[in-house]
Backbone bond lengths (Angstrom), bond angles and torsions (degrees), N, CA, C in turn:
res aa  C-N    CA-C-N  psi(-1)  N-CA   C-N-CA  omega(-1)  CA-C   N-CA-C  phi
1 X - - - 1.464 - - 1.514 110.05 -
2 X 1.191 113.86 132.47 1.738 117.49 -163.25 2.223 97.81 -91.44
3 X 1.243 95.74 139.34 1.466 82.37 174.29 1.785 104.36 -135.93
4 X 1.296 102.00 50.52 1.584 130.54 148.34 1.548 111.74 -40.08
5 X 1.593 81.30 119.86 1.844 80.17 -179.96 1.316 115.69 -77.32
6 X 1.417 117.51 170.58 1.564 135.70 166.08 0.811 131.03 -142.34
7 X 1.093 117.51 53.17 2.083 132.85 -161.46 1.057 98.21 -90.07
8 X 1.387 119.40 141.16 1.763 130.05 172.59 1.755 85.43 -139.78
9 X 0.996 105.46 56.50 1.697 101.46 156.54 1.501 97.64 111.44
10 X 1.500 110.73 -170.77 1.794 115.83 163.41 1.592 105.46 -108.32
11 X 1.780 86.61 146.50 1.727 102.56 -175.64 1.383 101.99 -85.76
12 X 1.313 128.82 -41.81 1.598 140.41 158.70 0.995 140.90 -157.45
13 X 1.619 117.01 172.57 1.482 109.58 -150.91 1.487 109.36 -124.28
14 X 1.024 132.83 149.29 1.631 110.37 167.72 1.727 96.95 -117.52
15 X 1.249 102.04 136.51 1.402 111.24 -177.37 1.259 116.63 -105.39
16 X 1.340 138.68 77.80 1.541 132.72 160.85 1.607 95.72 78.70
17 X 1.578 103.20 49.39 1.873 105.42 -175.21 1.484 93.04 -74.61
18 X 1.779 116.53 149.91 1.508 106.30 164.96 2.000 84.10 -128.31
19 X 1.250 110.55 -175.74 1.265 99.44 165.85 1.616 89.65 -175.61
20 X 1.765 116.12 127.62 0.922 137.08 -176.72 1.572 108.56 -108.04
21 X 1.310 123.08 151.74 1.470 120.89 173.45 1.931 97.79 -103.07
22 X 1.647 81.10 178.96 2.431 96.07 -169.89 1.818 72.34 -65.81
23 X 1.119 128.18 -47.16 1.636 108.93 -153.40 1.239 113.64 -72.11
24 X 1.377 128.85 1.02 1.350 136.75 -174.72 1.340 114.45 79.53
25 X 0.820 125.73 23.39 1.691 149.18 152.09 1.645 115.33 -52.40
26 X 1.614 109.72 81.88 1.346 111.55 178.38 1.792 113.53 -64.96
27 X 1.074 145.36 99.71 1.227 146.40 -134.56 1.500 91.95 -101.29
28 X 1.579 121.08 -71.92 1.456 144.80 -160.11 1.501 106.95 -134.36
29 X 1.238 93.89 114.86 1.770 102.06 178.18 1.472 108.97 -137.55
30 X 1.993 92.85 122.96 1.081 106.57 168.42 1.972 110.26 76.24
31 X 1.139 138.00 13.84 1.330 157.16 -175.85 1.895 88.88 -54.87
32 X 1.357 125.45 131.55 1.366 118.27 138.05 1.579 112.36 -152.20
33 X 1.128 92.99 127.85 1.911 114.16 -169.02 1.629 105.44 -119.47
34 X 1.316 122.11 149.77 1.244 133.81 151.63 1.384 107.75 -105.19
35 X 1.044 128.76 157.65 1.036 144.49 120.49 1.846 157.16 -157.86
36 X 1.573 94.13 153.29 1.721 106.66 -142.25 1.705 95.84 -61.28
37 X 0.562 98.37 145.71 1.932 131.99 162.03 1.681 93.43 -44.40
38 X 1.363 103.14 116.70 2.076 110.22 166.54 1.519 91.27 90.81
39 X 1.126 138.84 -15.78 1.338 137.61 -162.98 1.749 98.63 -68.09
40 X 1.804 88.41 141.99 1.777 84.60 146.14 1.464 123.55 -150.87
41 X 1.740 99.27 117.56 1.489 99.86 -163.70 1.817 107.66 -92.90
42 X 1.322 87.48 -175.58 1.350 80.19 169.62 1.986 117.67 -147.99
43 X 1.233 136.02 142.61 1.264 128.88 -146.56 1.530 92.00 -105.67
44 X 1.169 133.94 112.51 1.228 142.33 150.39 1.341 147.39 -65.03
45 X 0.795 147.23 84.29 1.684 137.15 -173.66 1.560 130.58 -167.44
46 X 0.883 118.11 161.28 1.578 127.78 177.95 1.591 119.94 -57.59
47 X 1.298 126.07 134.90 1.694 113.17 -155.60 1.408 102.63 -78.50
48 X 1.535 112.94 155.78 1.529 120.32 -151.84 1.432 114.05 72.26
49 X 1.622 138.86 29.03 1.378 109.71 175.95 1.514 101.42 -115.40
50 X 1.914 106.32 4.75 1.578 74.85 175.57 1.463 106.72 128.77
51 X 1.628 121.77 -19.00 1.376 121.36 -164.64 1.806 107.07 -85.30
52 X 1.307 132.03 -10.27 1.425 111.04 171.77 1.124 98.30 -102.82
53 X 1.453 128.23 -4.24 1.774 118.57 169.94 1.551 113.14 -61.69
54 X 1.588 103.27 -48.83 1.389 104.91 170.11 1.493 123.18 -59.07
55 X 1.444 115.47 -38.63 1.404 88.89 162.47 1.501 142.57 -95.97
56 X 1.444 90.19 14.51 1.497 82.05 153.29 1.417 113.15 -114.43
57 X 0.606 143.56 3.07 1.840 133.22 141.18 1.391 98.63 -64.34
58 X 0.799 141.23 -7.04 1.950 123.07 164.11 1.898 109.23 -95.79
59 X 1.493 98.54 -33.12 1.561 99.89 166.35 1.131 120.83 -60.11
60 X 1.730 128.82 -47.06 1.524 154.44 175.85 1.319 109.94 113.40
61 X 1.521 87.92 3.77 2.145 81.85 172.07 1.373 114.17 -66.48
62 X 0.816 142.96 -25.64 1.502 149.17 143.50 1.469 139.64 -99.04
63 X 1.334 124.03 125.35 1.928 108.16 173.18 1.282 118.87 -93.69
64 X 1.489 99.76 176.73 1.572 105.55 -156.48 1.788 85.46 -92.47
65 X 1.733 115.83 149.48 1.665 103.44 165.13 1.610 102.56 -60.93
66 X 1.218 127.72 -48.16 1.034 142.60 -148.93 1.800 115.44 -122.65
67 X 1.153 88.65 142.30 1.984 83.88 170.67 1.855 109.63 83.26
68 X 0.863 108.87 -153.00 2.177 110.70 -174.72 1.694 90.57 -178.74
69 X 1.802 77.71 144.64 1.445 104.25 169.13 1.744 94.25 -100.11
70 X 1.161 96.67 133.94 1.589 107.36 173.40 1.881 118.80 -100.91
71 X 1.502 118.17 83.31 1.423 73.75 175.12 1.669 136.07 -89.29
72 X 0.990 171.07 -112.70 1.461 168.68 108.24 1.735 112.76 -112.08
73 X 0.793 122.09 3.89 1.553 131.33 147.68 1.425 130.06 -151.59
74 X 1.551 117.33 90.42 1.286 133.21 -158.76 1.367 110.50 -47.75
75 X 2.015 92.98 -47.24 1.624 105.44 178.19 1.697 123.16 -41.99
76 X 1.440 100.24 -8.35 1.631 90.34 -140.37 2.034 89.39 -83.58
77 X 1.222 111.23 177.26 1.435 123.07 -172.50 1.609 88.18 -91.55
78 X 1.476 120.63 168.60 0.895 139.68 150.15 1.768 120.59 -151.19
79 X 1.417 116.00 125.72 1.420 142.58 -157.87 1.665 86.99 -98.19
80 X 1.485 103.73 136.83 1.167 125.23 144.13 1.994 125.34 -107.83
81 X 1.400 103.31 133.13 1.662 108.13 -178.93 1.210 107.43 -111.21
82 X 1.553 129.04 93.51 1.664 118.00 -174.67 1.323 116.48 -62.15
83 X 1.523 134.30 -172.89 1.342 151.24 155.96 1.644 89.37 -59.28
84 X 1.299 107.52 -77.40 1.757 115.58 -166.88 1.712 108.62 -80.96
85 X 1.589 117.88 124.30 1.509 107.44 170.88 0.833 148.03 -20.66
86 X 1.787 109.75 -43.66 1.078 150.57 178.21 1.780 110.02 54.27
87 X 1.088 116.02 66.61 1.515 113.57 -152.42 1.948 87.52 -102.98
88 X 1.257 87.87 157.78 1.873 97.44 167.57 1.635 103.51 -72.73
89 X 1.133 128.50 130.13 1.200 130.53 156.73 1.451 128.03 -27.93
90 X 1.353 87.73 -64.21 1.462 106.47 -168.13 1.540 125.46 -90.55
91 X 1.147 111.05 -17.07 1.379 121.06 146.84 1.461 152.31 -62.77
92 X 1.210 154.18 108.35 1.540 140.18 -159.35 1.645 121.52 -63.71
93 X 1.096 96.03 -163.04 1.467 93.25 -167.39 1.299 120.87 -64.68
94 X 1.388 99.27 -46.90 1.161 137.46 166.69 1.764 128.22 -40.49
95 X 1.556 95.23 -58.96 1.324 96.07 161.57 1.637 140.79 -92.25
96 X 0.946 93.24 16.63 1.611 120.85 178.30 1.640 91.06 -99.81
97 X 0.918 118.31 -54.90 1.607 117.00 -173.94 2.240 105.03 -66.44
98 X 0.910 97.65 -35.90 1.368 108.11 -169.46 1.574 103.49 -67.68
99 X 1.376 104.85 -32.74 1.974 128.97 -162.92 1.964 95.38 -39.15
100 X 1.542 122.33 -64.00 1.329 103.99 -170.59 1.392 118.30 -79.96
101 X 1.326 122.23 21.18 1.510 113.34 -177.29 1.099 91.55 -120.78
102 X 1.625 137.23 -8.71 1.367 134.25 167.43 1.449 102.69 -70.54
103 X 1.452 114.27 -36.80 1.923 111.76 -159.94 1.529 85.17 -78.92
104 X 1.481 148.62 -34.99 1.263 142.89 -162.24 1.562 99.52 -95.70
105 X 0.718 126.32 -1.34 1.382 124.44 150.88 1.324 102.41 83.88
106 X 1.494 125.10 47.36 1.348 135.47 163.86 1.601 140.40 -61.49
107 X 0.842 114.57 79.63 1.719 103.21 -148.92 1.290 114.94 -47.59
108 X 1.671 95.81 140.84 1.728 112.50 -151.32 1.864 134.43 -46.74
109 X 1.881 98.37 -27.04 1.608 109.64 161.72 1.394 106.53 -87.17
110 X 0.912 127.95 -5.84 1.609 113.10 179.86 1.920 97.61 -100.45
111 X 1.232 126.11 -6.31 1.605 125.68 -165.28 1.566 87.50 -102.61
112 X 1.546 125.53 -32.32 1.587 119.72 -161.92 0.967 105.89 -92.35
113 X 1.762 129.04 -25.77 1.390 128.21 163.79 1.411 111.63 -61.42
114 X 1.438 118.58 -63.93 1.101 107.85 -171.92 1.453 134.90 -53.88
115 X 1.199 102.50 -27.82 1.362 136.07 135.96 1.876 125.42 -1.07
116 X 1.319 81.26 -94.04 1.304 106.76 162.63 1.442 122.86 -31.43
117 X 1.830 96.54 -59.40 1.158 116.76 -149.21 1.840 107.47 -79.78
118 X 1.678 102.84 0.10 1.774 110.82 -170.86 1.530 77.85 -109.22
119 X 1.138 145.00 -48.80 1.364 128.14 -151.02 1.874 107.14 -70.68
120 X 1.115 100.19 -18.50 1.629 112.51 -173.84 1.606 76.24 -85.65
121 X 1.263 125.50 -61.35 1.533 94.40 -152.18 1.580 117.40 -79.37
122 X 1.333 108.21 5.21 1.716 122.63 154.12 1.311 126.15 -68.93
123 X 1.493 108.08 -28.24 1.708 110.07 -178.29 1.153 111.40 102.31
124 X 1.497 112.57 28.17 1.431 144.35 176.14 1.479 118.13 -81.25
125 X 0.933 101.20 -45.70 1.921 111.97 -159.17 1.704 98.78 -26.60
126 X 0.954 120.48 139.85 1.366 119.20 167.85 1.349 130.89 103.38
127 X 2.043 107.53 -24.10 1.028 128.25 -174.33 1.768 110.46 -103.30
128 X 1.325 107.31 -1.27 1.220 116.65 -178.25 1.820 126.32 -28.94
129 X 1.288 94.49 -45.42 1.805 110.80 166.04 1.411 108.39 -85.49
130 X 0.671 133.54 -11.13 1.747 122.69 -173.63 1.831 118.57 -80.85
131 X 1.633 87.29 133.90 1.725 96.56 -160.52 1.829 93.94 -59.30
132 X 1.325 117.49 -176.53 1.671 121.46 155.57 1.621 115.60 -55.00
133 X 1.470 122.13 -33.97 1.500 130.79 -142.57 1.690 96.99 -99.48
134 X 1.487 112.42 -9.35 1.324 147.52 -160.48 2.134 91.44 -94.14
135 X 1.466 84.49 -34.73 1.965 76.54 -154.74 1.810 91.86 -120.34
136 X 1.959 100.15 165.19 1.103 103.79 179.85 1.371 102.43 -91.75
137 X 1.794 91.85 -169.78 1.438 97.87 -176.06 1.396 111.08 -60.56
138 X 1.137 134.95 -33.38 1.506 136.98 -166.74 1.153 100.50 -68.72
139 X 1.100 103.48 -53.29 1.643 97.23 175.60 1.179 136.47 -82.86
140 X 1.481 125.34 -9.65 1.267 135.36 131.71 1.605 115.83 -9.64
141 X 1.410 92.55 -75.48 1.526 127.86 -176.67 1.641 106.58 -28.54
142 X 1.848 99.57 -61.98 1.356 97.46 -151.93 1.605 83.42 -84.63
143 X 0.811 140.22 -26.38 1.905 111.97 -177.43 1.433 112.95 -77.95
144 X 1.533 118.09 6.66 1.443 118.74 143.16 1.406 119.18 -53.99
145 X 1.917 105.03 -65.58 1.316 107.73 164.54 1.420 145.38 -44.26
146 X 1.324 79.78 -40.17 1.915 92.42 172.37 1.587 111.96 -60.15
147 X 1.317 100.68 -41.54 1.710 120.31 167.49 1.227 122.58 -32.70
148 X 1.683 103.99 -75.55 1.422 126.63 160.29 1.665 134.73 -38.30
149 X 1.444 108.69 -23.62 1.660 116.03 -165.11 1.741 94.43 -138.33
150 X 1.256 118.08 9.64 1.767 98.83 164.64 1.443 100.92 -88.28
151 X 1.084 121.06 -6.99 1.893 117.71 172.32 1.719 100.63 -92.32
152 X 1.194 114.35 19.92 1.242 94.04 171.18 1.511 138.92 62.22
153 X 1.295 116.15 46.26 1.489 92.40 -136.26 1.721 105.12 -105.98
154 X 1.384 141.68 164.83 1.166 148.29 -175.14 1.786 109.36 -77.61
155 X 1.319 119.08 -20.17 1.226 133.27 170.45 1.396 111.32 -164.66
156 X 1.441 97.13 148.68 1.407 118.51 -174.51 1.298 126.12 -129.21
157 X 1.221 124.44 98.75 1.690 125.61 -170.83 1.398 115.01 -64.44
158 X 1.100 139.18 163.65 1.042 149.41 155.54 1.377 141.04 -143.26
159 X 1.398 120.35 85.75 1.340 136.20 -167.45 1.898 125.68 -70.07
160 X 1.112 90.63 41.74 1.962 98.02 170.59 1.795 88.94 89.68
161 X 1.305 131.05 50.70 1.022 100.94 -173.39 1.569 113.46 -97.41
162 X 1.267 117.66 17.06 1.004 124.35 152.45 1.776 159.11 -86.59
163 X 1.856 81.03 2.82 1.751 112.46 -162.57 1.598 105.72 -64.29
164 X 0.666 110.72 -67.08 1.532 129.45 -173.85 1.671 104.25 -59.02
165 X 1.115 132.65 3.45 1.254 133.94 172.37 1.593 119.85 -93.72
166 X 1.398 116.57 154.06 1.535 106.41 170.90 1.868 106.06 -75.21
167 X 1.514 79.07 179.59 1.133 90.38 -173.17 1.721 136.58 -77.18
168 X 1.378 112.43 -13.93 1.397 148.57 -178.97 1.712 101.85 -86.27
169 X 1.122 115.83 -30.19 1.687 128.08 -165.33 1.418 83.44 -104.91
170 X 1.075 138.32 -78.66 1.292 138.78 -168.01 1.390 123.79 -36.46
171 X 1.483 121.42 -34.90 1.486 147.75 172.99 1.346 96.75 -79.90
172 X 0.918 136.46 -32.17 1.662 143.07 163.48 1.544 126.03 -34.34
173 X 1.622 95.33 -66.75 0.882 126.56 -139.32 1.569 95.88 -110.14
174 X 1.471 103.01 -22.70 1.601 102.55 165.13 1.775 111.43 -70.75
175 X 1.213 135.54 -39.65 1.227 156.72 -178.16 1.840 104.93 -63.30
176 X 1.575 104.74 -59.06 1.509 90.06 164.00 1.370 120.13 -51.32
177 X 0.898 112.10 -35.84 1.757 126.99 -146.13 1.894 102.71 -68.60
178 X 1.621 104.35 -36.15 1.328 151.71 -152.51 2.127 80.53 -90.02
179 X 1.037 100.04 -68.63 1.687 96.80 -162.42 1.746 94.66 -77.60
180 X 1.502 138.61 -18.44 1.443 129.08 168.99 1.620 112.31 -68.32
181 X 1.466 132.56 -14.37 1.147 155.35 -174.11 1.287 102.48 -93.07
182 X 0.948 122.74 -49.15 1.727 125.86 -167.27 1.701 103.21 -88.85
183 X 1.234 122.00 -29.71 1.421 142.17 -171.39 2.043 104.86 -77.19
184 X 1.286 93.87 -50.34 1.422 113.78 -169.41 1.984 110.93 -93.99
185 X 1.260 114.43 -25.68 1.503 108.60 -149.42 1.329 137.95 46.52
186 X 1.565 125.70 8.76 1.342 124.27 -166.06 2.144 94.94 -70.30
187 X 1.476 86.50 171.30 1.633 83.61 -163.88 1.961 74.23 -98.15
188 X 1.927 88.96 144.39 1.770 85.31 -179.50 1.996 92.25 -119.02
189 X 1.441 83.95 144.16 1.681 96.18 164.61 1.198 98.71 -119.98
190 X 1.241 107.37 131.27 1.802 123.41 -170.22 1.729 104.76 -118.81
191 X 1.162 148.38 108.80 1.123 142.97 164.75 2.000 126.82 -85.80
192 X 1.162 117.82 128.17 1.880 98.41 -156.46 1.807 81.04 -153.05
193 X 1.185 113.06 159.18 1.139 125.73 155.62 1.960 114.44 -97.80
194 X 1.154 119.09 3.58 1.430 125.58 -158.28 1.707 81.43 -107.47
195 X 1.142 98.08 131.69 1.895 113.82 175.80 1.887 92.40 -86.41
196 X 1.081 98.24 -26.81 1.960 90.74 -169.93 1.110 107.77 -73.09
197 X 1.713 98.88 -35.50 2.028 100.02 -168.91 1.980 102.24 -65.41
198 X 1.539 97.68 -41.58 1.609 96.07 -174.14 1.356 126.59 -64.99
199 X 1.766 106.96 -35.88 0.940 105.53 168.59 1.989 135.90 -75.82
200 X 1.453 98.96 3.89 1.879 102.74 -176.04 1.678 87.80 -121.30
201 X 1.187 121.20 -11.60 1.787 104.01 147.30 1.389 138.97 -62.30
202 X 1.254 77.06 -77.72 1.573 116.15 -171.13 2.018 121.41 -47.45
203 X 1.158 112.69 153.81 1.676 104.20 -176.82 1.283 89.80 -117.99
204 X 1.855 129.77 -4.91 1.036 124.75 167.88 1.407 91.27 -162.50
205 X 1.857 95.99 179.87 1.438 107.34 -159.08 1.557 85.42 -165.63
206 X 1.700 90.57 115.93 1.776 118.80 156.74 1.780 109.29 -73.56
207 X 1.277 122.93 120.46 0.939 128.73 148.70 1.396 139.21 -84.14
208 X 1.286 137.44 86.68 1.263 124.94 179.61 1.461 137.69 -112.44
209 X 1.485 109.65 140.63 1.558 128.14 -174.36 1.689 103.68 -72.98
210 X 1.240 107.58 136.47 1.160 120.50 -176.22 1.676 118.32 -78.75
211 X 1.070 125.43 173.79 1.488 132.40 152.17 1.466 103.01 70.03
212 X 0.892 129.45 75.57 1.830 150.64 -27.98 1.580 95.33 -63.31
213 X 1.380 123.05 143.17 0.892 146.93 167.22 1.716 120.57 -62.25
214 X 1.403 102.33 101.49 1.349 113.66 177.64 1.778 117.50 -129.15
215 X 1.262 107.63 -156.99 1.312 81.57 -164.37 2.046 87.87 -125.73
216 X 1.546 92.13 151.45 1.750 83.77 -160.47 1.782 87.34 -115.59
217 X 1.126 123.92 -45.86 1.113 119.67 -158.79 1.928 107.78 -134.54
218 X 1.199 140.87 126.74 0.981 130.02 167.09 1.884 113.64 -125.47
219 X 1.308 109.14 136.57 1.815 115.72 -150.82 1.309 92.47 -127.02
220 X 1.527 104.69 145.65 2.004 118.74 -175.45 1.616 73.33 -112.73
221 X 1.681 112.23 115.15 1.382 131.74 146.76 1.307 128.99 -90.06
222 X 1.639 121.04 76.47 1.839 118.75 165.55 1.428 98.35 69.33
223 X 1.506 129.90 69.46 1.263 99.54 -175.91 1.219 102.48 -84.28
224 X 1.321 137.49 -12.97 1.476 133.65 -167.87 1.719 111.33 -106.28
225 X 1.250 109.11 13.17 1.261 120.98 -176.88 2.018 113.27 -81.08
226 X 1.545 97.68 136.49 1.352 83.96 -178.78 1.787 113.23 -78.53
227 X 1.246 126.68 154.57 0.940 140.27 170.78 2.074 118.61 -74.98
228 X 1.288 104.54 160.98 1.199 74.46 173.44 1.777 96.39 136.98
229 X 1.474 138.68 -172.89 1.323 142.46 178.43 1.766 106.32 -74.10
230 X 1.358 94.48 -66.33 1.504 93.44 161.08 1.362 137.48 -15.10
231 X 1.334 99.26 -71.00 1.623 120.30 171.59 1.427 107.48 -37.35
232 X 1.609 106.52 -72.54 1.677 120.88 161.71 1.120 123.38 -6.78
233 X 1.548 132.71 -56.08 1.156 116.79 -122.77 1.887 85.08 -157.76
234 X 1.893 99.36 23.25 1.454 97.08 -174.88 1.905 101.15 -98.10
235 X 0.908 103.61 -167.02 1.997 121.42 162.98 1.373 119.76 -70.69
236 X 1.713 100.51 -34.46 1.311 91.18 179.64 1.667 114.41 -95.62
237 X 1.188 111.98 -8.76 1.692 110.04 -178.08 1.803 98.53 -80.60
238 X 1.510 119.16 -33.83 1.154 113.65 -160.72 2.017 92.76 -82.43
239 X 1.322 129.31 -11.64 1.478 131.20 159.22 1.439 116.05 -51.94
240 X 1.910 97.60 -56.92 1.290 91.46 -152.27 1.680 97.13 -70.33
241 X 1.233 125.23 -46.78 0.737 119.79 -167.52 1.760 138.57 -44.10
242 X 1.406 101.77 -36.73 1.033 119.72 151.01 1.862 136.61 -58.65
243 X 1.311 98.58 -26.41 1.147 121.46 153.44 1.421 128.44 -46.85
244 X 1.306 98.38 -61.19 1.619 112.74 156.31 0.812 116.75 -92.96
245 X 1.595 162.71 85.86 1.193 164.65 -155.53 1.794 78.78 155.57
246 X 1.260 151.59 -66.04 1.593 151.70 164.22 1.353 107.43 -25.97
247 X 1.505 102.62 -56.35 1.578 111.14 -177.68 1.703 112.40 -65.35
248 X 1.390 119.45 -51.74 1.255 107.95 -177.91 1.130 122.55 -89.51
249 X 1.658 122.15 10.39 1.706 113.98 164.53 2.045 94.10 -94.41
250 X 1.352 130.62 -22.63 1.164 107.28 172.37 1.461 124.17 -75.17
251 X 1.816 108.28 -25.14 1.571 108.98 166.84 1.632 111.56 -58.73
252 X 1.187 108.40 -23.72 1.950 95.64 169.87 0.943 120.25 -105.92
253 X 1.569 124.64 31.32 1.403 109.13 143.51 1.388 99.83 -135.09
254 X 1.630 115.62 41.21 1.415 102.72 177.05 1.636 98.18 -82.37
């Protein structure tokens, strides 16, 4: 899988974000990131430093005390990918996937195709009726995704949504994840505690030091490198990786 860039500028910026909690909980101080359009980074760090705050101050579920999220196309959609599916019970695959083009008021054959048409490109096809209690975790997973990208969206967060998975599914599901990126161009922010997952995604990698959460180290990973087993299991993945694996044992004891 080729992970060739396609940047036509930056989709957004974070400018000198800080973000404090009511308890006085300095969370993120002083954070400023670009990032390019088609990109897919990935947020690194030690737990508590700060990485799902940032994305949700880039979602707008939260603001920064301090600093601005910039985006450069207001119009554009933005997808959230939780840790947990978070699927309706009682609903199918299908209509769980359909759920935000119903609230935007999509008219109903054009929301079930499209519909349709993300769950197939999840590795769905077939499962279209099937309750949650019906499917595994992996597949849980991807009718999150399917969730996340039938709105189309200009960026797509991604909050560890791969943690809780084995390890065989997870390698899976990084590779789909890899060809919905290349298929779509949305710019992806991926957040993981796994240096392996960031590094066989990612074309770069935010490192961040904890206690307020800033940013300690940021790394250009292969962007033109193909993806793939190869990649895995080459000289240069077992570098970079280590590379970053340097970076995030010095972000915890910066």
């Amino acid at each position: 899988m080729s992970a060739a860039l396609d940047n036509t500028g930056d989709v957004l910026e974070l400018r000198g974000i800080s973000k404090r909690f009511g308890n006085g909980t300095l969370a993120i101080e002083g954070l400023s990131l670009s990032l390019a359009r088609g990109s897919f980074v990935s947020l690194l760090g030690p737990s508590g430093c700060g990485k799902s705050t940032v994305l949700r101050m880039i979602a707008g579920l939260a603001e920064p005390t301090a600093g601005e999220v910039v985006r450069h196309d207001a119009k554009g959609a933005i997808s959230f990918v939780f840790q947990e599916p978070t699927l309706m019970p009682w609903e199918t695959a299908l209509a769980n996937t359909t759920l935000p083009l119903d609230l935007a008021g999509v008219p109903r054959d054009e929301a079930r195709q499209r519909a349709t048409q993300a769950l197939e490109k999840v590795g769905l096809k077939g499962f279209e009726h099937a309750l949650p209690r019906e499917l595994s975790g992996g597949m849980k997973m991807r009718v999150s995704i399917a969730r996340a990208i039938v709105t189309r969206p200009q960026v797509l967060l991604l909050d560890e949504p791969f943690a809780a998975l084995d390890e065989i599914t997870r390698f899976k599901l990084n590779n789909d994840l890899l060809r919905l990126w290349q298929d779509q161009r949305f710019t992806a922010v991926f957040v993981t505690h796994s240096v392996f997952e960031s590094v066989y995604l990612s074309q770069r990698v935010v490192v961040m030091a904890a206690r307020p959460g800033r940013l300690h180290a940021d790394l250009a990973i292969a962007p033109h490198a193909e993806r793939g087993e190869a990649f895995r299991t080459s000289a240069e993945y077992a570098h970079l990786c280590r590379q970053t694996s340097e970076a995030l044992e010095k972000a915890m004891n910066a």
